[in-house]
N, C-alpha and C positions, 0 to 999 in steps of 0.2 A: 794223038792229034786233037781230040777232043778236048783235050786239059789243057795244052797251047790253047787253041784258040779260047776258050772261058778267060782264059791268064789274060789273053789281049785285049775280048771286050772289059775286064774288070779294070785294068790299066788305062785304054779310051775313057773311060767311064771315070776315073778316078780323074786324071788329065782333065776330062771336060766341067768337073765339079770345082777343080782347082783355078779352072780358067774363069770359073762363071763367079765366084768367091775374090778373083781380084776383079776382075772389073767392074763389080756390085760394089766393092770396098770402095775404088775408085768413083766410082757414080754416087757413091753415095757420099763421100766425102766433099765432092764438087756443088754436088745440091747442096749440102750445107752450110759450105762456105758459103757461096753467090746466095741462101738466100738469109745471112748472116750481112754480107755486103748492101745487099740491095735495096735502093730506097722504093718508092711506089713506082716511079716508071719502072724497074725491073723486074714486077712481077709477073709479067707473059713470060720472059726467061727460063726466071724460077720454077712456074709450074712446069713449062717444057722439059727442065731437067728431073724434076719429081715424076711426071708421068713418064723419062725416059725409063727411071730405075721401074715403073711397074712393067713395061716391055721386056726388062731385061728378065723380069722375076716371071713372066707371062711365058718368052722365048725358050728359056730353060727348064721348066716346072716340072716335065715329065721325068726327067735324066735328075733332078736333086731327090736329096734324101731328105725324109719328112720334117726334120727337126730341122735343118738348112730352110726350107724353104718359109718353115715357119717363122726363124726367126727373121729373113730378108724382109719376106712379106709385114711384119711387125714394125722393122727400121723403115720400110717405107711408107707403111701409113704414121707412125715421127715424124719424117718430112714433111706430108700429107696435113699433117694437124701444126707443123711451124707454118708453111706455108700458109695456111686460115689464119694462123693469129698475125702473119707480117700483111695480110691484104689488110686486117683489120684495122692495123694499127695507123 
């Protein structure tokens, strides 16, 4: 009984990594379109969606595995450093 339940948190746990891995792809892809699209009025938007991905990376941090969370954390400060150069520009 003990080895069922270990099998179903590793399963939850795997499911919850898989969940957090597309919606990260999808966030992160959305930030970089819009701020690929976006002229200077758009840039409140833009950081809105860059700070969403750090929430995402924030919400889930506990439950990823080290190298996952390193590399999200990494794409989102990319965004982080496009976003400075598109306010720049």
């Amino acid at each position: 009984e003990k080895k069922a339940a270990r099998a179903a948190a590793a399963a939850d746990a795997d499911a919850s990594v898989a969940e957090f891995e597309q919606a990260f792809s999808r966030a992160n892809t959305a930030a970089l379109d819009q701020l690929e699209a976006a002229g200077s009025d758009g840039m409140e938007a833009c950081a809105a969606s860059v700070a969403a991905l750090h929430a995402l990376i924030a919400a889930a941090a506990s439950g990823l595995p080290p190298a996952l969370l390193e590399a999200s954390q990494r794409k989102a400060q990319e965004a982080d450093a496009r976003l400075s150069a598109a306010k720049e520009r």
